[in-house]
C-alpha positions in Angstrom: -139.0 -66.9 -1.3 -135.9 -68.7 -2.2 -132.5 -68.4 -2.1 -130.4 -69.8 -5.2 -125.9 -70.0 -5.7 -124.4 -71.2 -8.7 -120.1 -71.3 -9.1 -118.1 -72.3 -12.1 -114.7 -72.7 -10.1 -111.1 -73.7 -10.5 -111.3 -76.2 -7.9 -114.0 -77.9 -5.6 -116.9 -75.7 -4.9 -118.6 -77.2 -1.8 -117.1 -75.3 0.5 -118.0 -72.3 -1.3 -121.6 -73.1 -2.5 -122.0 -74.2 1.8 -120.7 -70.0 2.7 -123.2 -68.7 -0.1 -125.7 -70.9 1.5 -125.3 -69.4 4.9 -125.6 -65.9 3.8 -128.4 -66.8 1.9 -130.1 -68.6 4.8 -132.9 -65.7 5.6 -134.3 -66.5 2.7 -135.3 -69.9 3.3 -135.2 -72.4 6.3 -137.0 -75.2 4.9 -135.3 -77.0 3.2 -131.1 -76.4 1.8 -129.3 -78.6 -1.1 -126.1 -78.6 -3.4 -125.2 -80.1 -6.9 -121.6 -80.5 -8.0 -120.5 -81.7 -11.2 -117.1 -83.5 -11.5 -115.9 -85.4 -14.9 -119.7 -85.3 -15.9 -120.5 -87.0 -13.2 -123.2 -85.0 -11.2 -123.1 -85.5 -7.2 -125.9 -84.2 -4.6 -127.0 -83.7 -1.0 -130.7 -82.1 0.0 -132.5 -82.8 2.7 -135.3 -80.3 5.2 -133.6 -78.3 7.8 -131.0 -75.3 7.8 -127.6 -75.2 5.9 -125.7 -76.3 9.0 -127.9 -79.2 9.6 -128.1 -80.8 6.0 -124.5 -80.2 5.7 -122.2 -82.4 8.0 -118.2 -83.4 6.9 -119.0 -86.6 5.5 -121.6 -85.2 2.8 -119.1 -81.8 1.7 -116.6 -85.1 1.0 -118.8 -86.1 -1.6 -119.7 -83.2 -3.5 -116.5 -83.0 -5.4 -116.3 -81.0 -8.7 -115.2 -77.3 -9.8 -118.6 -76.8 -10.8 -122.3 -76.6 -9.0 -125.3 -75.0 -7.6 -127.3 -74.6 -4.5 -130.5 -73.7 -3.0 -132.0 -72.4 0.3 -136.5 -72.8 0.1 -138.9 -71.9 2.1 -142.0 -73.4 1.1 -143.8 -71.1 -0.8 -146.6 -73.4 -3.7 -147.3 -77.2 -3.4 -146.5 -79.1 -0.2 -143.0 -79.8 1.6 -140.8 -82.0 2.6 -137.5 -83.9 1.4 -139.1 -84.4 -1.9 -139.8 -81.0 -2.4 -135.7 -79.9 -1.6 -134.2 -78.7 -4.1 -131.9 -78.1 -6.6 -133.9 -80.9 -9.0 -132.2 -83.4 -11.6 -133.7 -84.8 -15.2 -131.4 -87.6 -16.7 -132.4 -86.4 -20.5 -131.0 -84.9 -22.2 -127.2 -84.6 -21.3 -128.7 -84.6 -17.2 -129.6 -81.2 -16.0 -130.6 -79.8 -12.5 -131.7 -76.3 -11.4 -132.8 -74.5 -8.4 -135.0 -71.8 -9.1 -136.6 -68.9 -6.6 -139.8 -67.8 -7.4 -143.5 -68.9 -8.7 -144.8 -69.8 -11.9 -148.2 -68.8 -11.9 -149.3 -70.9 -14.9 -147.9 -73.7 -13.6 -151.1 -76.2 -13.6 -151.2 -75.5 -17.0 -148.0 -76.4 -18.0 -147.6 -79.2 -16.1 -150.4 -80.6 -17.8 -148.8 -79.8 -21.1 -145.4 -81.1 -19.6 -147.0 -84.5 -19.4 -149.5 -85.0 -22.0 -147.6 -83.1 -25.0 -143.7 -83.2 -23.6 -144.2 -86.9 -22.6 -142.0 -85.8 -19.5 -142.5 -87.2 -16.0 -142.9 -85.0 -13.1 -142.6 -85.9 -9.8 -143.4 -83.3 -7.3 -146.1 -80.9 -7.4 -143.5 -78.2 -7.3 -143.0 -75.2 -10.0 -139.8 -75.5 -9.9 -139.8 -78.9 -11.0 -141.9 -77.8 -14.1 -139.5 -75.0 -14.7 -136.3 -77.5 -15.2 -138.7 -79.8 -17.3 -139.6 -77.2 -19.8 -136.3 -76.1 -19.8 -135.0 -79.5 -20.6 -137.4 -80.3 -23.2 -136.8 -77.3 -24.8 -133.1 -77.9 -25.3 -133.8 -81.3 -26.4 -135.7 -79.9 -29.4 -132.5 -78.0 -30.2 -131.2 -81.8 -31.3 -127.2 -81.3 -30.7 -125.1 -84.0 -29.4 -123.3 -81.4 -27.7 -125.7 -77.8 -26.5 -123.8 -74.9 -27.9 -124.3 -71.5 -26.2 -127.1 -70.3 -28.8 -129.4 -73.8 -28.3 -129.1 -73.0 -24.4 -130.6 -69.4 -25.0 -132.9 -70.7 -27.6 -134.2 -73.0 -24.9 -134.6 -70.7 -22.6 -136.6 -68.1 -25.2 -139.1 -70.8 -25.1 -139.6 -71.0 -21.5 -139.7 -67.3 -21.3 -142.9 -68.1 -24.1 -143.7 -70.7 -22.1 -144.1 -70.2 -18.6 -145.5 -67.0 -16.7 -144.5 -65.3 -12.9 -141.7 -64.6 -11.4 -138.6 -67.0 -11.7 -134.6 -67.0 -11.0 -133.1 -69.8 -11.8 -129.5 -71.4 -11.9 -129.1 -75.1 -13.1 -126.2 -77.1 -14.3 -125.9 -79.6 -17.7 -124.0 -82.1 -16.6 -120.0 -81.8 -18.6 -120.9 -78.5 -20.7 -121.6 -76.0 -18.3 -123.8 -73.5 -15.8 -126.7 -71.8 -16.9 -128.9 -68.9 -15.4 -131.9 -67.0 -16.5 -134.3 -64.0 -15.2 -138.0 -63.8 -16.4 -138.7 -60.8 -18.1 -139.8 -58.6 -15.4 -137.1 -59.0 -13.3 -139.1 -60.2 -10.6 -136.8 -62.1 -8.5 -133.5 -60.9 -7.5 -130.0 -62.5 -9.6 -126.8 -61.1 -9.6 -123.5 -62.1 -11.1 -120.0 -61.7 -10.1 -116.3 -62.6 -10.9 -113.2 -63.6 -8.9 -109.5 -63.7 -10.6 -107.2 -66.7 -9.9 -103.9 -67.8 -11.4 -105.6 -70.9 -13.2 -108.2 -68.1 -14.5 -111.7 -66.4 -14.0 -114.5 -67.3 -11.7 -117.7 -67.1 -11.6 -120.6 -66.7 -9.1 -124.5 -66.6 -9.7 -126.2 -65.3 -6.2 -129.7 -64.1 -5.3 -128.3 -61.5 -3.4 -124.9 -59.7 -3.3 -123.6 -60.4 0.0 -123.2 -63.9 -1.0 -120.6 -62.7 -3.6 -118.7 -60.0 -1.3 -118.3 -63.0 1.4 -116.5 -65.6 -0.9 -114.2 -62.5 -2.4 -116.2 -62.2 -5.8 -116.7 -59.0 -7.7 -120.0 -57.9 -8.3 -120.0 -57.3 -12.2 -124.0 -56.4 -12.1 -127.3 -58.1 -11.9 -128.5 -60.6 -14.4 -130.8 -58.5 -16.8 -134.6 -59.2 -16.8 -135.2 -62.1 -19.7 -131.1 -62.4 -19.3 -129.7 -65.9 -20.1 -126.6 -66.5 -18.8 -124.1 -69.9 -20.1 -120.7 -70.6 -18.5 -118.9 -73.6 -20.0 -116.8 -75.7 -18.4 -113.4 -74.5 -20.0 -114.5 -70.8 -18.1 -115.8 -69.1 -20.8 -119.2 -66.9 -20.1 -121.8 -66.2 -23.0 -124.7 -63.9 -22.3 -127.7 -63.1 -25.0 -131.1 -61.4 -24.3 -133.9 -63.9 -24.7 -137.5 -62.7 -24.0 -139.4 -60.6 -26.5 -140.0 -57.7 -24.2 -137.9 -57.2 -21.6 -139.0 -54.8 -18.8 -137.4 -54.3 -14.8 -140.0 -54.0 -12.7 -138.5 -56.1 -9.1 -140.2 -57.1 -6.1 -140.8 -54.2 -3.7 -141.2 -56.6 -1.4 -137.5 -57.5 -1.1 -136.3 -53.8 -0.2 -139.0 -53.9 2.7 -138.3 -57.2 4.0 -136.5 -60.6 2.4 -133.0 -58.9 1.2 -130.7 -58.2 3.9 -129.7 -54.7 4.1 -126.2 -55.2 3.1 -127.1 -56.7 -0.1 -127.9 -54.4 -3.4 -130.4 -55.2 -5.4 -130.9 -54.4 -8.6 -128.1 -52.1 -7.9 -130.1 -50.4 -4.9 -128.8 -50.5 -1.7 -131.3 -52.1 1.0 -129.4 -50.3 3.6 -130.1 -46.8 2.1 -133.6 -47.8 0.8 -134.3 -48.7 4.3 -133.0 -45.3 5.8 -135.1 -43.2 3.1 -138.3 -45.4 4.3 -137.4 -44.4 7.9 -137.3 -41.0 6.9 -140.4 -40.5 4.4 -142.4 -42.3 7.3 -141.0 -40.0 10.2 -142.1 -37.1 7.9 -145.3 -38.3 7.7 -145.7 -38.9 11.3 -145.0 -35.3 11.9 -147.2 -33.8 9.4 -150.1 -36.0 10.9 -149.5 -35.6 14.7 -146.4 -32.8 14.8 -146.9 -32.5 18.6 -146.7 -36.3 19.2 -145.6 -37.4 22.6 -143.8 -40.3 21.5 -141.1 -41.5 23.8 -138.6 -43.6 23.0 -138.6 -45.5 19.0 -138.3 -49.6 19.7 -137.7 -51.8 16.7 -139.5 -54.9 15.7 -136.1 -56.9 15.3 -134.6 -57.2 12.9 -135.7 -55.9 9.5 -136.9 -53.0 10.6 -134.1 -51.6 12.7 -132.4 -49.4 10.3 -135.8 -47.5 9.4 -136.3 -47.0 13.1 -133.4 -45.7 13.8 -133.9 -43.0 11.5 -137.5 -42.2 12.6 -136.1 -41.6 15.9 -133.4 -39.5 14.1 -135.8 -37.5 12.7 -138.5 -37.1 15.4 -135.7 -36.3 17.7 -136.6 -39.1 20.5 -134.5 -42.1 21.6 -134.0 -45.0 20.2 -134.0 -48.0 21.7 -133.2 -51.9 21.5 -136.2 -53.0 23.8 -137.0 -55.9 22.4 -134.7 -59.1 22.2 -134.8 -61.9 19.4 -134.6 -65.8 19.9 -133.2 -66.0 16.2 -133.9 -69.6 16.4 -137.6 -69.4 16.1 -138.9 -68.9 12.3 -141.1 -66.7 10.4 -144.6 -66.2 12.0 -146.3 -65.3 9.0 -145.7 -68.6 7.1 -146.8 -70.5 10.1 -150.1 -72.0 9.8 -152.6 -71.3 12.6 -153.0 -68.4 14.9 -152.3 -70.8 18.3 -149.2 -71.6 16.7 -148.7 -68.1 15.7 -148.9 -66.7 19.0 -146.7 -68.6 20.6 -144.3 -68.6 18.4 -144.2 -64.6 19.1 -143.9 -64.9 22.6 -140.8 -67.5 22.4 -139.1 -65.5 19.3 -139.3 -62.1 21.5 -138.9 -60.7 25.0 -139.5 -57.4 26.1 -136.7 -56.0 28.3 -139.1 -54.1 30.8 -137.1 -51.1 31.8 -137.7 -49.6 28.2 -141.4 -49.7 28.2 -142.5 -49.1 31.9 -144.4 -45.7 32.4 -143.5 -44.8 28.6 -145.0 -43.9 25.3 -143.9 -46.4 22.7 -143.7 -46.4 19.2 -143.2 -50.3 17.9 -141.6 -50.1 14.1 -141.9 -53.3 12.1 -140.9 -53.9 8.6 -144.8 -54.7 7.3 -148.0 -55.9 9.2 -149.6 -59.3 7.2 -151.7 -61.2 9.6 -151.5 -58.8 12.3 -150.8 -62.0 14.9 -147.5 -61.0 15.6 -148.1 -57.0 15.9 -151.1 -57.6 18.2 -148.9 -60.2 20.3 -146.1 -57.6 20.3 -148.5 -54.8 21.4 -149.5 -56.8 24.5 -146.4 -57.5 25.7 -145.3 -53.6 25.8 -148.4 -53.1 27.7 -147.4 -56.0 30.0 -144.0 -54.7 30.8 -145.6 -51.2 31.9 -145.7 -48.7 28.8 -148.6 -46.2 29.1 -149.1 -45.8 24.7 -148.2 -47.8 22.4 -147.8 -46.9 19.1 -147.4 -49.1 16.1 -145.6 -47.5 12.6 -145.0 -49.5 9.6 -142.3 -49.5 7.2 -144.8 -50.8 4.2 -148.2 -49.6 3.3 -151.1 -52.1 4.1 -150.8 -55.3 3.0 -154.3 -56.1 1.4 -153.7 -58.4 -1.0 -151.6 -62.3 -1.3 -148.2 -62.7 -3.1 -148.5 -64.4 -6.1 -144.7 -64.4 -7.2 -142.5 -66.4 -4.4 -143.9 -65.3 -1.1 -146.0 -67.4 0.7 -148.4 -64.8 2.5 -151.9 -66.2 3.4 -155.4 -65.6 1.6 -156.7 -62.4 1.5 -159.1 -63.2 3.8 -156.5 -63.5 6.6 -154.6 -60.4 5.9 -155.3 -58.0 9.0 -155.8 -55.0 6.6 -157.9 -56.1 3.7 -161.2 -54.8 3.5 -160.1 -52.7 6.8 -159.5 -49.4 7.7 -156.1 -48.2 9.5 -158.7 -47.2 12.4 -160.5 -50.4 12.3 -156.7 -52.6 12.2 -155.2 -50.2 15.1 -158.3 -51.3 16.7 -157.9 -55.4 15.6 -154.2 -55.5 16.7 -154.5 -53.2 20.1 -152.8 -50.0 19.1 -153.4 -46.9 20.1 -152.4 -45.2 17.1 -151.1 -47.3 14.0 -149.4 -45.2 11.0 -149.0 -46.9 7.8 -146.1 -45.9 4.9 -147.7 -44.3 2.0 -146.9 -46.8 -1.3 -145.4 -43.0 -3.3 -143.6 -42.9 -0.5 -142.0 -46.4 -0.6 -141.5 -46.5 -4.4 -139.6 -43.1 -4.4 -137.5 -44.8 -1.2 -136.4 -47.7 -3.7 -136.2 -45.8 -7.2 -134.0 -42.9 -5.5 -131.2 -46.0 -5.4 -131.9 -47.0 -9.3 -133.7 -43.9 -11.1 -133.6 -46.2 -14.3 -136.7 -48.6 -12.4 -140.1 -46.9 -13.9 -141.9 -49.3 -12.1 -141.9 -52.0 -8.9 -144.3 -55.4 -8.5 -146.7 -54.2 -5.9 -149.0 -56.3 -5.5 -149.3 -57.0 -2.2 -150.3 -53.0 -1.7 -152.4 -52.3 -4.9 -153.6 -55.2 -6.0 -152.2 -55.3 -9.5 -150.5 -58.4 -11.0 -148.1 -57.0 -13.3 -148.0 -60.5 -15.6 -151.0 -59.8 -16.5 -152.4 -63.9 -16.2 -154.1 -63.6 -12.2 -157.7 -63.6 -12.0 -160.1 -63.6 -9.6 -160.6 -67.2 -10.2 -157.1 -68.0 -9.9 -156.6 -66.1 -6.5 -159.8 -67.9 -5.4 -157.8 -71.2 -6.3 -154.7 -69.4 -4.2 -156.5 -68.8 -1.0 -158.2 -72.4 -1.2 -154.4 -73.6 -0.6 -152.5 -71.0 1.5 -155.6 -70.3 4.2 -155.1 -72.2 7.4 -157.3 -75.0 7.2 -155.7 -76.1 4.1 -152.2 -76.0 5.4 -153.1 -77.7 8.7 -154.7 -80.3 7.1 -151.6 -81.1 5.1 -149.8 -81.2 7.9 -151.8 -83.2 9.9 -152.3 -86.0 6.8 -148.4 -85.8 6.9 -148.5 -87.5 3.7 -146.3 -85.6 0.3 -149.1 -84.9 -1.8 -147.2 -86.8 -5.0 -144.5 -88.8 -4.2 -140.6 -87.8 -4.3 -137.6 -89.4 -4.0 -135.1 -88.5 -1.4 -132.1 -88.4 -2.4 -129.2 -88.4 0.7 -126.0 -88.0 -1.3 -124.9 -90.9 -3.5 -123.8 -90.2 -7.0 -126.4 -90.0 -10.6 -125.4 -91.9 -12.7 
């Protein structure tokens, strides 16, 4: 999962591109980069690490220009590393770049094709670096000196033909303009907005809305599934439906856990989605055990605070904030190895004691992957003195990997695959574990957008809605993403194709 910000300004756009950044930080803490463009002239700064850390005074003083895009990753396919940082830069033709969220499942394929048929270099082994090559090769076909509005969406009809998953993507040609495109699901998240000056319009690409309400932008609505999207440099926007058949089916997986829950997505409101999860779930844990003997509701921070509170609402018990969060620990799913895993937990939360002791607990998280961190949490309410503890998810089980942007491990290592909820309550300690029905959590989503016939669920059922993932190619998946593969990157510490690291100077 990814986080991408494109502005065509009146004025420098560092500054703001460095705010959407910020607010798009939860979405990725790899790795953070920006791309201005100033008299055709295209300036950058990437490197690993958070916003605040990549970004110091002396680099925002070189990104000058009214125009440019930025990018928050998480590492998600192929290795990481500054190399891997994006947004990514071809010199021909006219000198594009382009920061993309999301995976390309086809993508050994066409990188194949990029190099022996294209006759285009790629560098990396990221997707995202395929993405901008198609793209770019695409709208070099279109053979104009100067890439009208219609040969940008021509190009990106052929990379719609071209490339398969889940992609959101912003990118920049260098003295014409700001592009953007959807696939044609609508996997991954884009919305567009608009802010009013006295020089004129601006406009604002985001993966999620809070980055536009922060900087003072108007959300106008998201970017349509198979949407391309071309701002020129003189302000003016163009828009034009480019794939074949165009359907919205988004990532449920965003409303449960990436978005932040003052963000709307795909005009839903995570907030609201969130409180009807709470509620569908605390009806459920009635009709199952109505004479529970819960007492008090604690949160797993944060994600799945706002459906706690409302499962405490509803079961009429007390809620409480028992444990507390070291937000600068990161995500424990995406780290590899369970040593690791586990103490990561233990630094990233602390129990306060006074809310567990001598009480029957019910522990609310957002979703249960691995089941490290729900088995780790689980001890340490029994360590601080509660008699029960209780563990209620937000999401149904999570059986099967994340093809389209999330980096969740092989099947193999996700606590409930193959598993009963009796056999995982028993893996990860609980003494009862409740899971959220998936009819549940779609109706808790489509409730905010009733025009949505259908989410990616993947991760629950098991069904890849592109159509193009086998069992060979999730066999292929979990050789990468299982534990042993990512700990032997690490410990080789080499990039698996070499990059160049680019710290700021200009491209010429």
């Amino acid at each position: 999962m990814c986080g991408v910000v494109g502005i065509v300004g009146k004025s420098n756009v560092n500054l703001r591109l460095y705010d959407a950044l910020t607010m798009l930080q939860h979405r990725g803490q790899d790795a953070a980069g920006i791309v201005t463009c100033e008299d055709g002239r295209i300036h950058q700064r990437k490197d690993v690490g958070l916003v605040r850390d990549v970004f110091h005074t002396r680099h925002m003083k070189r990104l000058p220009g009214p125009m440019g895009i930025g990018h928050v990753r998480y590492p998600t396919a192929g290795s990481s590393g500054p190399a891997m940082a994006q947004p990514f830069y071809v010199n021909s033709p006219y000198g594009i770049c382009l920061a993309h969220n999301g995976n390309l499942t086809n993508a050994k394929e066409l990188m194949k094709h990029v190099f022996m048929t294209d006759l285009r270099h790629i560098n990396t082994d990221s997707d995202s670096e395929v993405l901008l090559n198609v793209f770019a090769h695409e709208l070099q076909l279109q053979g104009k000196m100067k890439p009208e509005p219609n040969d940008v969406f021509s190009a990106i009809k052929r990379v719609h033909r071209r490339c398969q998953g889940a992609y959101a993507a912003v990118g920049l040609i260098a003295n014409y303009g700001l592009f953007a495109f959807r696939d044609p699901y609508g996997i991954r998240p884009l919305v567009y907005g608009t802010r009013e000056t006295p020089e004129g319009t601006e406009y604002m690409l985001a993966s999620e809305s809070v980055a536009l309400d922060v900087l003072g932008f108007k959300v106008e609505r998201d970017v349509a599934p198979g949407e391309g999207i071309f701002i020129d440099t003189e302000g003016r926007f163009h828009s034009a439906q480019c794939a074949d058949q165009p359907e919205l089916v988004p990532c449920l997986f965003e409303q449960v856990y990436f978005a932040r829950p003052d963000s709307l997505i795909d005009n839903i409101s995570v907030y609201k989605c969130r409180l009807r999860m709470g509620e569908k779930l605390a009806e459920k844990i009635l009709a199952e055990c109505p004479d529970h003997d819960i007492d008090v509701v604690i949160p797993v921070p944060d994600t799945s605070r706002v459906a706690a509170q409302t499962i405490a609402e509803v079961l009429g018990v007390k809620f409480r904030e028992g444990l507390m969060k070291n937000r600068y620990i990161g995500r424990t799913f995406i780290m590899p190895g369970q040593t690791e895993r586990k103490k990561s937990v233990r630094q990233k939360l602390n129990p306060i004691s006074l809310e567990f002791k001598g009480k029957n607990v019910m522990l609310v998280d957002d979703s249960i992957v691995r089941g490290t961190t729900s088995k780790e949490i689980i001890q340490m309410a029994r360590d601080a003195g509660a008699r029960k503890v209780y563990m209620a998810s937000a999401a149904p089980p999570v059986r099967y990997p994340n093809v389209y942007g999330i980096d969740m491990p092989s099947a193999k290592e996700l606590v409930a695959h193959g598993h009963t909820v009796e056999e995982v309550a028993e893996l990860i300690g609980a003494d009862w574990l409740i899971y959220q029905d998936l009819e549940d959590l779609v109706e808790s989503a489509r409730e905010g957008n009733s025009h949505i016939k259908r989410f990616e669920c993947a991760v629950f059922n098991g069904e890849y809605i592109t159509g193009d993932v086998d069992e060979d190619y999730l066999h292929n998946l979990a050789a990468t993403r299982n534990d042993s593969a990512k700990m032997a990157r690490e410990s080789d510490g080499r990039p698996e194709v070499v990059g160049l690291h680019n710290t700021g100077s200009n491209i010429h």
